[in-house]
N, C-alpha and C positions, 0 to 999 in steps of 0.2 A: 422418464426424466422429469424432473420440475419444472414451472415453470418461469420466466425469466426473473419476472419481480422477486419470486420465494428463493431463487439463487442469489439474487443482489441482495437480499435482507440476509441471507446466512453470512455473505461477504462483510457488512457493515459491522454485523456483531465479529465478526474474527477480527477486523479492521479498530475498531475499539479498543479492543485488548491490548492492543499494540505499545507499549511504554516509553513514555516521553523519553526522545532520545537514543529510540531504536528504532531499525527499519527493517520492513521483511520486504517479499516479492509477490508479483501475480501469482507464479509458477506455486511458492509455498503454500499460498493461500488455498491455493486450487486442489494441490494434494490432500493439503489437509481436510475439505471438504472430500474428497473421495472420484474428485474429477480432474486428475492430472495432466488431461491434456485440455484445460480448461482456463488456461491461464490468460488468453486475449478475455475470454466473457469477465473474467476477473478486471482485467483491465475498464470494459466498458461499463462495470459496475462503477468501479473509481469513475469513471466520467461521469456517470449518472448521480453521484453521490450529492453533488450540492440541492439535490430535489430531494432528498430522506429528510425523514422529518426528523432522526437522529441526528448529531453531529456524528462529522465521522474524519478521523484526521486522517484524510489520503493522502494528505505529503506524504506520510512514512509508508508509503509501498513505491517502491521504484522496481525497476529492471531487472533482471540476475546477475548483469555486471555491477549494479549500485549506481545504473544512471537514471537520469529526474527526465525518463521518457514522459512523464504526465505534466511537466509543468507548461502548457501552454493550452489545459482545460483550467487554469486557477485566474484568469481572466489577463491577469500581468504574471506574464513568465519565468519574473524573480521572486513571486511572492512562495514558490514550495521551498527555493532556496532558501528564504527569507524566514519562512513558518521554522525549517527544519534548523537554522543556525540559532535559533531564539534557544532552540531542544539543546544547543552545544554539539550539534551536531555538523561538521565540518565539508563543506561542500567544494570540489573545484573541478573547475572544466562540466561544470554538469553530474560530477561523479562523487559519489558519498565516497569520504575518506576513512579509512580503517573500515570498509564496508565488515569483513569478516566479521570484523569484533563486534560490530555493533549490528548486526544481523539475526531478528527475531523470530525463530522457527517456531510458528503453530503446532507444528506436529508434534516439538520437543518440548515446548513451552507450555503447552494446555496440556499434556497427557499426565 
């Protein structure tokens, strides 16, 4: 297996790709690298991410329900809701609205 850093740098770049106003999950991210049961390291990648000398918009990875489990690594807690409503992207209770529809699969999307 890789090692931690070269797994958070493959995450950033799939994380990038991501299209203002869509959201994917840990879990997709993690498939679509080839490590499906990999989706917490995904996560502590998004936590790590404000140290990548890329930007990297970790708002748009939330949960597999479509909920904003990471927003209290963005320093204020409204700000993923914040980032992701600017996207037109409609947040309540913590939970991305119309998740399906606006749910961005690496594996379907990059292939």
């Amino acid at each position: 297996m890789q090692d931690k850093e070269g797994f958070f740098e493959q995450v950033y770049q799939v994380v990038s790709l991501i299209p203002k106003g869509r959201v994917t999950t840990y879990g997709a991210i993690a498939r679509y690298l080839g490590s499906g049961g990999s989706a917490r390291m995904v996560g502590w990648a998004m936590n790590a991410s404000h140290s990548s000398i890329q930007s990297v918009p970790a708002h748009r990875v939330v949960n597999r329900n479509g909920m904003l489990t990471g927003k209290f690594h963005f320093g204020d807690p409204k700000l993923m809701e914040q980032l992701l409503a600017a996207e037109n992207v409609t947040v309540a209770d913590d939970r991305v609205q119309a998740f399906s529809k606006l749910f961005w699969d690496p594996s379907v999307e990059l292939e």
